[in-house]
C-alpha positions in Angstrom: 79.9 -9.1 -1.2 77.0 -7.1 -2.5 76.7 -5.0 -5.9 75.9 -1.8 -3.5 79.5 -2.1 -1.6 81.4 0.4 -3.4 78.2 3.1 -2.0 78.2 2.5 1.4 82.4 2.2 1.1 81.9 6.0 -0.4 79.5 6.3 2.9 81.8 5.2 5.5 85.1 7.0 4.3 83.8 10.1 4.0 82.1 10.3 7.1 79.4 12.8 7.1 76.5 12.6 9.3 74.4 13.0 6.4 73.7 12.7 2.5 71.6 13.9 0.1 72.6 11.9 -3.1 71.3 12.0 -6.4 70.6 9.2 -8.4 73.1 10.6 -11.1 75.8 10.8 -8.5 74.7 7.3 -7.2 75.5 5.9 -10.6 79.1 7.5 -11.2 79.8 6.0 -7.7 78.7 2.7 -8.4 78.8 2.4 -12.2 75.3 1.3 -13.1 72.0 2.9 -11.9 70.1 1.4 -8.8 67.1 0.0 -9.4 64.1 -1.5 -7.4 66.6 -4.3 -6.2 68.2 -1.6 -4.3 65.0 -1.9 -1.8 66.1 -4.6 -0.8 69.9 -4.1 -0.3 69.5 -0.8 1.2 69.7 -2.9 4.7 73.2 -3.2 4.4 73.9 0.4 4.9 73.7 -0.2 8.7 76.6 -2.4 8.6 78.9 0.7 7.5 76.8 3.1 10.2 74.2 4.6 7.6 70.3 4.1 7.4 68.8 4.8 4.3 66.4 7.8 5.7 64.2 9.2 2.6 64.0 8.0 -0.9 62.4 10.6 -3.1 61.0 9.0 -6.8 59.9 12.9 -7.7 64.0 14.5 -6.7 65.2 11.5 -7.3 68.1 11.6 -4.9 68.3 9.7 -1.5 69.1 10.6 2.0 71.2 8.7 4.2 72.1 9.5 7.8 74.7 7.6 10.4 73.1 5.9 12.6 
């Protein structure tokens, strides 16, 4: 179980081919903010039919599309 499954849970069961998520919204759905760790974990995403597409520092919100 990792830390970033209640995200890619949010991913899969609303089932749009795409987000744009800010790192505000991010937090509310997970509870704390991501951090650089989330490099790392955002592999996972693939399992639940999402790739992690852009990852803007300056909007600070991220982009995920199904895969």
């Amino acid at each position: 179980m990792s830390k970033y499954d209640p995200l890619w849970n949010y991913l899969k069961k609303n089932s749009k081919d795409n987000y744009k998520l800010s790192y505000e919204e991010i937090k509310n759905i997970l509870g704390f903010d991501i951090d650089h760790s989330f490099l790392t974990y955002k592999k996972e995403a693939k399992e639940y039919g999402y790739e992690v597409y852009k990852i803007s520092m300056k909007e600070k919100t991220i982009i995920f599309n199904r895969i």
